[in-house]
C-alpha positions in Angstrom: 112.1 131.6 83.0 111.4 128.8 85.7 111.6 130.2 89.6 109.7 130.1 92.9 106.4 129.2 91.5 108.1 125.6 90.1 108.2 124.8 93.8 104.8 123.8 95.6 103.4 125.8 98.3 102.3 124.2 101.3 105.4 121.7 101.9 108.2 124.0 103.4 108.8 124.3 100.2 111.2 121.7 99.4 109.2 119.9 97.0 109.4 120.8 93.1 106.1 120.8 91.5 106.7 119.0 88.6 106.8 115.1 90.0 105.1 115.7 93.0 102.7 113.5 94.3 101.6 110.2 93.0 103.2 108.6 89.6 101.5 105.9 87.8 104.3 105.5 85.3 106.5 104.4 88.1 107.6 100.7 88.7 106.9 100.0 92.6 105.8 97.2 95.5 103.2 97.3 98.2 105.7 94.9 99.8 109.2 94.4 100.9 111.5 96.2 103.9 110.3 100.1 103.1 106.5 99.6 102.2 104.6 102.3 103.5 107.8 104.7 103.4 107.5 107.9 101.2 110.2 108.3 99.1 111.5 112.3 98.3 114.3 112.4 95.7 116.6 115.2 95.2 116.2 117.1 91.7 119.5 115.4 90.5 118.2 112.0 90.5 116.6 110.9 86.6 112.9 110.0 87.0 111.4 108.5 84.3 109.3 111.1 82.4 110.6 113.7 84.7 113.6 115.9 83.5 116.3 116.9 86.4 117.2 120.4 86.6 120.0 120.2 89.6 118.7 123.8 91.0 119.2 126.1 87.9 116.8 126.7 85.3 119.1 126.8 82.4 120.1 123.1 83.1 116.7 122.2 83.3 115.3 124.0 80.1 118.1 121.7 78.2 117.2 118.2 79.4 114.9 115.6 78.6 112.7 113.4 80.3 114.6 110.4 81.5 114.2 107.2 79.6 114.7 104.8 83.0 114.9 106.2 86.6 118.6 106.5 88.4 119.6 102.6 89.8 119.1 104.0 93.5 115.4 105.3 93.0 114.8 102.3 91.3 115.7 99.7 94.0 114.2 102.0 96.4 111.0 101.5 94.7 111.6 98.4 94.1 112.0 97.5 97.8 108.2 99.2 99.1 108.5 103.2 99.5 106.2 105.2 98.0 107.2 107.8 95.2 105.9 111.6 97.0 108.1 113.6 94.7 111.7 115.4 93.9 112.9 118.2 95.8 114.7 121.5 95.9 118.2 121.2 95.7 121.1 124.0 95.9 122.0 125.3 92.4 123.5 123.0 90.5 124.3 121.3 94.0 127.6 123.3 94.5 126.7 125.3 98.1 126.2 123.9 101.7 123.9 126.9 102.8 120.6 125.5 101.5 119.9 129.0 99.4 118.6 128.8 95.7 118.7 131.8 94.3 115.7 130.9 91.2 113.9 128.6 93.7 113.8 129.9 97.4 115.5 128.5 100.6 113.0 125.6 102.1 112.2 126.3 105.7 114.1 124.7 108.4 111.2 123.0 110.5 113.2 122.2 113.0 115.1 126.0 113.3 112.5 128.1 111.3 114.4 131.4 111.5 117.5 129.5 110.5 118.9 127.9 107.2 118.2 124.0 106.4 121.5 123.4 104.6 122.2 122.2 101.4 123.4 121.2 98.8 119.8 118.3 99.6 118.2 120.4 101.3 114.6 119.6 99.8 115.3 115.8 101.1 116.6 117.4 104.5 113.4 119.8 105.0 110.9 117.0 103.3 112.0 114.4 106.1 112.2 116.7 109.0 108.3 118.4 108.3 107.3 114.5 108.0 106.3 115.0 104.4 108.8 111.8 103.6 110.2 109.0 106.0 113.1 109.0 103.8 114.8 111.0 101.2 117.5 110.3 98.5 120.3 113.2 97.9 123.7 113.1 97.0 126.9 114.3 99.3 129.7 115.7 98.0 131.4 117.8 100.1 129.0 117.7 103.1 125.6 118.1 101.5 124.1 115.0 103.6 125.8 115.9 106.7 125.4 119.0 107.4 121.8 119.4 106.4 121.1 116.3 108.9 122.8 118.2 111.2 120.9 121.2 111.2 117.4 119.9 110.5 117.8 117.6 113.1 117.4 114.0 111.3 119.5 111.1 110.1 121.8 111.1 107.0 124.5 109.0 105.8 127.3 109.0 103.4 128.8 105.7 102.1 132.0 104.9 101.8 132.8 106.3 98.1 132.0 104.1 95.6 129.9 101.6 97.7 126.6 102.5 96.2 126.1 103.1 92.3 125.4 106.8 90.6 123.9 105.9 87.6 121.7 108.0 86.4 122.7 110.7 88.7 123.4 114.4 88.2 128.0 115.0 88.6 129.4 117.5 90.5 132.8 116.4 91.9 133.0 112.8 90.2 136.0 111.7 93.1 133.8 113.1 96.1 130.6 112.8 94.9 128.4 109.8 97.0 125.3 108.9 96.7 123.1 109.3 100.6 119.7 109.2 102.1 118.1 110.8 104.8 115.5 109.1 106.7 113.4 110.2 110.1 114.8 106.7 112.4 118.2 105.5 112.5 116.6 101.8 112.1 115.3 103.3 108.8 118.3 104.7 107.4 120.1 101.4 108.4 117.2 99.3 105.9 117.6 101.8 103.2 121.6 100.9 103.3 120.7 97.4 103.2 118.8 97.8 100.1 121.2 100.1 98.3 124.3 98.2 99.5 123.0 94.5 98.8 124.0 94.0 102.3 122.8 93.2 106.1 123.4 95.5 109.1 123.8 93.4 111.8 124.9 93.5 115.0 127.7 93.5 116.5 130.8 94.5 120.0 130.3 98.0 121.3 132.7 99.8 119.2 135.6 101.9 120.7 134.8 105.8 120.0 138.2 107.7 118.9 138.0 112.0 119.5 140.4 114.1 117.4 141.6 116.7 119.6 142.3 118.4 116.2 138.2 118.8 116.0 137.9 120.1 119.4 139.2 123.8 119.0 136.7 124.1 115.9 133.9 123.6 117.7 131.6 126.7 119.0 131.7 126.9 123.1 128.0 125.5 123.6 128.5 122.4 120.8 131.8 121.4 122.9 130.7 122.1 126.1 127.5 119.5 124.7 129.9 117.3 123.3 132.6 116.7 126.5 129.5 116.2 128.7 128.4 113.3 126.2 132.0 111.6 125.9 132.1 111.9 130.0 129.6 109.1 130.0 131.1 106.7 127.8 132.9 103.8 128.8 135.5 103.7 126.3 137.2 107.0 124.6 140.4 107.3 122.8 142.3 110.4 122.2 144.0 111.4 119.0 146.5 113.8 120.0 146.1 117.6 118.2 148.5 117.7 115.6 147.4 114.2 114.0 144.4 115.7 111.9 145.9 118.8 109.5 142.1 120.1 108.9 143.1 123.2 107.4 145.2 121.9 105.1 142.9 119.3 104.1 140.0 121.3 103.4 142.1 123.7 101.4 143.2 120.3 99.1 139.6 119.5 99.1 138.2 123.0 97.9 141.1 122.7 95.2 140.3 119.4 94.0 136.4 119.6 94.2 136.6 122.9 91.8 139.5 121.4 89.5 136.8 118.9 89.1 133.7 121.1 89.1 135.5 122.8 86.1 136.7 119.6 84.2 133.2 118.5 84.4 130.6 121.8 83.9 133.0 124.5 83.2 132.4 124.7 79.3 128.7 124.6 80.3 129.0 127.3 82.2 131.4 129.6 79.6 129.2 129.1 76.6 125.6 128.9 77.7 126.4 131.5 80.9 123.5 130.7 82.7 122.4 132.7 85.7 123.8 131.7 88.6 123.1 132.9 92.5 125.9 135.1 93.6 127.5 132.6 95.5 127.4 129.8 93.0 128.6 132.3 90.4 131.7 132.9 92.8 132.6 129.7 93.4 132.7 128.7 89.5 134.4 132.1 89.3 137.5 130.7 91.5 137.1 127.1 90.1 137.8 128.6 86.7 141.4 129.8 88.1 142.7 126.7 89.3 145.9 125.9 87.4 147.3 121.9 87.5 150.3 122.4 89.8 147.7 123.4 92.6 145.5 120.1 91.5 148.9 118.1 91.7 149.9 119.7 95.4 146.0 118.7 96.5 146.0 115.4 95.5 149.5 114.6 97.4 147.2 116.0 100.4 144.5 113.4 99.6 146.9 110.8 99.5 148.1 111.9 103.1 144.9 112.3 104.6 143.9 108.9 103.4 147.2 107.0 104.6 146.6 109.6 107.9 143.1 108.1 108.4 144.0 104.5 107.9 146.7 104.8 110.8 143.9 106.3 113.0 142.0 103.4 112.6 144.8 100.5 112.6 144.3 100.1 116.4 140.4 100.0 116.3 137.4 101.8 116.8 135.3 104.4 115.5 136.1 108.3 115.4 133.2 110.3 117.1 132.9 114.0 116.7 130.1 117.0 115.9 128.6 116.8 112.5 129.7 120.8 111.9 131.1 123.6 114.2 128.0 125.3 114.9 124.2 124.7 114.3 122.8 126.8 111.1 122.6 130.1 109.9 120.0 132.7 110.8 118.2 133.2 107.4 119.1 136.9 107.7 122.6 135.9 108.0 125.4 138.2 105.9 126.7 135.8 102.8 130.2 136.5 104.4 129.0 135.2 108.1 127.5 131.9 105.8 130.7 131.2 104.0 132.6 131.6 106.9 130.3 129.3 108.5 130.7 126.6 105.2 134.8 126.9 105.3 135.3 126.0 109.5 132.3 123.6 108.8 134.7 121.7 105.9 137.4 121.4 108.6 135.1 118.6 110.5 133.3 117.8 106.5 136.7 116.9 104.9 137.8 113.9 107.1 135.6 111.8 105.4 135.4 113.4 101.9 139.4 113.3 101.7 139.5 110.1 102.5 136.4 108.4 101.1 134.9 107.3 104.5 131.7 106.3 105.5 129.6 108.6 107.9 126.5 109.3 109.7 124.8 111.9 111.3 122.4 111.6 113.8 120.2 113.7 115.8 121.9 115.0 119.3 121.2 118.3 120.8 120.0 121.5 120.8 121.5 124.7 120.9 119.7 128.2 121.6 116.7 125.6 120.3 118.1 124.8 117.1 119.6 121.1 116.1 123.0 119.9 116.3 124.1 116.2 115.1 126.9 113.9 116.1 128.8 111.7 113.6 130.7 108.4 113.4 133.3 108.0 111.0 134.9 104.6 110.3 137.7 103.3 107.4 136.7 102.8 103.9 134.3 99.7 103.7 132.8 99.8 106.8 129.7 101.4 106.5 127.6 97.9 108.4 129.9 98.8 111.5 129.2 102.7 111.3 125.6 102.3 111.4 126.3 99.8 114.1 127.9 102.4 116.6 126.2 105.3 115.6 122.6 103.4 116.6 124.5 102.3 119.9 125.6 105.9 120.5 122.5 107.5 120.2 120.5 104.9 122.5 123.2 105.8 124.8 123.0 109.0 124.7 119.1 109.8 124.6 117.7 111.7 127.5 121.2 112.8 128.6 122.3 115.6 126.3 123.1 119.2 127.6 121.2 121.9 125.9 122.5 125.5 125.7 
């Protein structure tokens, strides 16, 4: 059976050996906006001539190799960078920890003792080792986010829907997006363009909205970080506590996301019953259970959370707040101390997933010497805007960020 050694050494190992390195069979440019950028894909993309096995080896052993490539590898190739391979992703993409249990845990360069994050965390590791300027994953319930927050890079999630999935490996079909990390925010901004069809220009200093809902989430060092970087802006908003039901909405969003796991992989998973990691295994284990009257009492929650968020923006501006609670996981780390870690996380991870907002993560601060990233979150459709601030915001705040 496939394991570690379909992973190649040398590269932090986020990198799966088959596909990596050069391809002659693939359509690509020596000009346009991302020549000279190496491309990393997440092993859920199709490649042509390469088969995708989404972290499990059971998935892989039953697939072909793709006919055309997915439409966002594509028009990435299309637009300059330069193929350098597919990467590790968490099995069968449904974790946040960055731990696959058939093909290791790739190494945090950033945190080494510490977990990258997941579910993309190949693409995370691959762009913070500088093996790859940028790196194609998919996000779903925070697997673009959260990695970018812990490995210290940029990472974006469209507003749902904005950029097309074909030819893409399904999780969660309502939640699922996909994102790209890169190693610059002015990088992560062309890939957009190129995805989106779209220009981000620029535009008025946007007005940064804080949740207060977020604040008591946070661990002591990330807010302490975070009040001393909102005391030098010009222009903050409060949403009073009380606005944002986190809890609730994460719950909705665990319920939702494994109704839909289920609908989607669930008679995979009874007749073929692959092995899965422990964790993985549990969470298909509890998305087997989940009856329609708590998918019905979820989606009403979705249906708040959305009208919730579009009242938070009515008056303007952007909500600014810590990518997750708390910087990563030691790798030794208990499973319990992880999921723990993965269910206050969804409390911040959920806004935008709920609500099918656009986000991005950027590179902030450090804490005991390990990475911690700020987002910007803005309504549906305004993704051009979100990069906007979030490049603002970090200019602003370069040089002057606390460290613990």
């Amino acid at each position: 059976m496939s394991g570690a050694d379909d992973v190649m050494p040398g590269l932090h190992g986020a990198f799966m050996r088959e596909g990596c390195g050069p391809r002659a069979d693939l359509e690509r440019t020596e000009s346009g906006p991302l020549a000279g950028c190496r491309l990393a894909v997440k092993d859920v993309f199709d490649v042509i001539g390469l088969r995708s096995g989404a972290g499990n080896p059971s998935w892989l052993a039953e697939q072909k190799p793709a006919a055309a490539s997915a439409v966002a590898v594509r028009v990435l190739l299309a637009a300059g960078a330069q193929w350098v391979g597919k990467t590790v992703t968490d099995e069968l993409t449904y974790s946040l920890a960055g731990i696959n249990a058939h093909y290791g845990t790739p190494r945090n360069p950033a945190a080494p003792e510490r977990l990258p994050g997941g579910s993309s965390s190949g693409s995370a590791v691959a762009v913070a080792a500088g093996h790859a300027d940028i790196a194609l994953g998919t996000d779903c319930g925070g697997s673009i986010r959260l990695p970018a927050s812990y490995c210290g890079i940029w990472g974006m999630r469209p507003t749902h829907g904005r950029i097309a999935t074909n030819g893409c490996f399904t999780l969660a079909h309502s939640f699922d997006t996909v994102s790209w990390f890169a190693r610059t925010g002015a990088l992560l901004s062309t890939v957009f363009e190129q995805l989106a069809v779209s220009s981000v220009l620029p535009r008025p200093a946007a007005r940064l909205l804080v949740a207060d809902d977020t604040l008591e989430l946070l661990d002591a060092p990330i807010r302490a970080a975070f009040e001393h970087a909102l005391a030098g802006q010009p222009s903050v908003r409060h949403i009073p506590a009380e606005t944002l039901p986190l809890s609730a909405w994460a719950a909705a969003f665990r319920t939702l996301q494994a109704a839909e796991i289920w609908q989607q992989h669930g008679e995979w998973i009874r007749t073929v019953r692959p092995p899965l990691g422990p964790d993985v295994a549990q969470r298909f284990e509890a998305a087997s259970r989940i009856v329609p009257a708590q998918t019905a009492a979820a989606q009403m929650q979705r249906v708040q959370a959305a009208a919730t968020m579009a009242r938070v923006f009515d008056a303007g501006g952007m909500l600014v707040m810590p990518t997750v609670p708390t910087i990563a996981p030691r790798l030794d780390a208990a499973l319990s101390e992880v999921d723990g870690i993965r269910a206050r996380s969804m409390q911040l991870l959920c806004v935008a997933g709920m609500a099918g907002l656009p986000q991005v993560s950027f590179p902030w601060t450090t804490v005991e010497g390990a990475p911690a990233g700020l987002s910007v979150i803005g309504p549906r459709g305004s993704d051009e805007a979100v990069l906007c601030a979030a490049l603002e915001l970090h200019a602003s705040l370069a040089g002057r960020c606390a460290t613990a």
